[in-house]
C-alpha positions in Angstrom: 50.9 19.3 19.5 52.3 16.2 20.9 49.6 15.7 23.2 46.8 16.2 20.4 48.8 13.6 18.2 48.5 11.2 20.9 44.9 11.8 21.6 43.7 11.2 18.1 46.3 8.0 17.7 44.7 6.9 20.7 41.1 7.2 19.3 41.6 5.6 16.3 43.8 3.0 17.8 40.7 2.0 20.3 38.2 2.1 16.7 40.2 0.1 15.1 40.5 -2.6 18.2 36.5 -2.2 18.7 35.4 -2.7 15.0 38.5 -4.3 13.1 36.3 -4.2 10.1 36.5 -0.9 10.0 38.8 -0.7 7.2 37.6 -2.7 5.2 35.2 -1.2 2.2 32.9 -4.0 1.9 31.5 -3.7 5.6 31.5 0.0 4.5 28.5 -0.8 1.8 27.0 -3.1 4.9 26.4 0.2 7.3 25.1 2.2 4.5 22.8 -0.9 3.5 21.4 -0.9 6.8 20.8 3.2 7.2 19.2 3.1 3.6 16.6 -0.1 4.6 16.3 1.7 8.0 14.9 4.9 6.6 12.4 2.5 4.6 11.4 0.5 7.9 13.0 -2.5 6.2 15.3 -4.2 8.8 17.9 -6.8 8.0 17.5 -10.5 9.7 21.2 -9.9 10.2 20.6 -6.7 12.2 18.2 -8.0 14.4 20.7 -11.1 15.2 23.4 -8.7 16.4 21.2 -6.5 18.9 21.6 -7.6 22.5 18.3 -8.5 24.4 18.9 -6.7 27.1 18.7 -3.7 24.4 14.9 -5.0 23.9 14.7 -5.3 27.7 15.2 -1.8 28.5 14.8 -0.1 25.5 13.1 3.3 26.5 14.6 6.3 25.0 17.9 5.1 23.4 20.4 7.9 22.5 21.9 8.7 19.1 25.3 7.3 20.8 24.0 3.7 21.7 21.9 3.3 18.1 25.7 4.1 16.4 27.4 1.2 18.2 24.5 -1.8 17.7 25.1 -0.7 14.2 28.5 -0.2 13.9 28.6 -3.8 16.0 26.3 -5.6 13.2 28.7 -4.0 10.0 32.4 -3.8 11.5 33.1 -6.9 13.7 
C-alpha cells in the first residue's frame, strides 16, 4: 500500500512540475477550447505557436500520447 501511495504521489508530483498550470481552472476552459475548435477544424493561432517544428518535420503517424502533450504544452505551461 505504501509503494502504490508513492507511485501515484510520484505521478502527480512529475504533472504538476511538467504543466504547473494544471491546477488552475482557467487553463482548464483553454484545453477544452482547443478540443471543441479541433473537432470543427478550427485551430487556434495560439496552438499553432506552441507546436515544435520538428513536430511538422517528421510528422507521419503521430500517436494519441504525443497529440496529448503539444496540447497539454499549449494550455498548462
Amino acid at each position: 500500500m505504501r509503494s502504490f501511495f508513492l507511485l501515484v504521489l510520484g505521478i502527480f508530483t512529475g504533472i504538476y512540475l511538467s504543466w504547473p498550470g494544471i491546477i488552475n481552472s482557467k487553463n482548464w476552459k483553454c484545453l477544452f477550447k482547443i478540443i471543441e475548435k479541433s473537432s470543427e477544424d478550427e485551430i487556434s493561432f495560439k496552438t499553432v505557436l506552441e507546436i515544435s517544428p520538428s513536430y511538422f518535420i517528421k510528422s507521419r503517424n503521430r500517436k494519441m500520447p504525443s497529440k496529448i502533450r503539444i496540447i497539454a504544452d499549449a494550455c498548462f505551461r
